[in-house]
TORTIGU-322879 format. One record per residue (C-alpha): y, x, z; residue number from 0. Coordinates in Angstrom, 1 decimal. Layout:
  north   east     up   i
      Y      X      Z NUM
...
END
This chain:
  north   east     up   i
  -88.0  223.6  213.9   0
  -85.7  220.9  214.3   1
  -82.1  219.5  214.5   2
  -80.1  220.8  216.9   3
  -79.0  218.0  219.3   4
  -75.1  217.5  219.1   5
  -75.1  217.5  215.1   6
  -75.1  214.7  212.9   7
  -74.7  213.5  209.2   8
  -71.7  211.2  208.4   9
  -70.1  210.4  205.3  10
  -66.5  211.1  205.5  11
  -64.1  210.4  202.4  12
  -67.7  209.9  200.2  13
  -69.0  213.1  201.0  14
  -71.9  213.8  203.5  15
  -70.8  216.1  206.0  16
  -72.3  217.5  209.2  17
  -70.5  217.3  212.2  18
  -70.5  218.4  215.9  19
  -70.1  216.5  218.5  20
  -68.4  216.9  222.2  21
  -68.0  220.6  222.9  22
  -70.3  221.6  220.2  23
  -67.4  220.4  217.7  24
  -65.2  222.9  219.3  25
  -67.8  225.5  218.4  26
  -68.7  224.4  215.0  27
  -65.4  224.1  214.2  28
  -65.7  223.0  210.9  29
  -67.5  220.3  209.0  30
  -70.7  221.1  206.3  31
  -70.7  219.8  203.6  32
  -73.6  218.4  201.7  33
  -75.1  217.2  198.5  34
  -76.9  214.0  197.9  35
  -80.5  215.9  198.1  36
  -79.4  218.3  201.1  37
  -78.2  215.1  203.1  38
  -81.8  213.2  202.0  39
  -83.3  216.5  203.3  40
  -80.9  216.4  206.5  41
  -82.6  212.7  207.2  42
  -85.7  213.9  206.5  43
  -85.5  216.7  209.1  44
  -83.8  214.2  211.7  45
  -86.9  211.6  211.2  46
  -89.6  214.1  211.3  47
  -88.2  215.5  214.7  48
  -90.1  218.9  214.9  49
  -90.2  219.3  210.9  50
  -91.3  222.8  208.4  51
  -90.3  223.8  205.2  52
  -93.4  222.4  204.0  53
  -93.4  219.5  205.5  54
  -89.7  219.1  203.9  55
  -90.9  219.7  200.5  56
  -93.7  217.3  200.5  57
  -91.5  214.8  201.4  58
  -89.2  215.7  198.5  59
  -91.8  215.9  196.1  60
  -92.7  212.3  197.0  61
  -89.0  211.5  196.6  62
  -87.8  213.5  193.5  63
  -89.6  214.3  190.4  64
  -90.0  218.3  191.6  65
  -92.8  221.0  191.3  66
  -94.0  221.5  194.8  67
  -93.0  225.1  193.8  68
  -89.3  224.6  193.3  69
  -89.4  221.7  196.2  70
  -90.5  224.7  198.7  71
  -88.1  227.2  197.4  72
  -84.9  224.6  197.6  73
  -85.9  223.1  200.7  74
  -86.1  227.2  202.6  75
  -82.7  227.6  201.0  76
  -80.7  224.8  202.4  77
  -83.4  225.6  206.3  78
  -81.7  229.5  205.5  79
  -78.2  227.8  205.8  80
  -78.9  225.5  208.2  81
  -79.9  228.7  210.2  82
  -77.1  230.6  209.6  83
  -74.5  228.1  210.9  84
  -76.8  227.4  214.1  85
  -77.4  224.1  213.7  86
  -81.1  224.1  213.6  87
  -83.8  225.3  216.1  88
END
């Protein structure tokens, strides 16, 4: 899985958002909206290129004090609305 080319993280008005760009903007047409640990995740993704939900929740168990249990379970949640709004693939 990975990011969807055309979608970035920026940090508009102190909150991480993700945005579109070029015509996918027009399609998105809206801006997501993201905490502190789903934007760490969002980098994450972005550096790992082609990443997994496991591969995301190792990464946040190195990061966060989290059970690799609950790091799995949060990290599929925020992939499941990634996947809903299309901008993963």
């Amino acid at each position: 899985m990975k990011i969807k080319k055309g979608y970035i993280l920026r940090t508009v008005c102190g909150e991480n958002v993700i945005v579109g760009e070029g015509l996918d903007a027009i399609n998105f047409g809206r801006m997501l909206s993201l905490n502190e640990t789903a934007a760490w995740l969002w980098k994450q993704a972005v550096e790992q290129g082609d990443f997994t939900a496991e591969s995301l929740a190792n990464a946040l168990c190195d990061e966060y004090e989290v059970t690799p249990d609950q790091a799995l379970a949060d990290v599929k949640e925020t992939i499941n609305q990634w996947t809903e709004l299309k901008v993963v693939e």
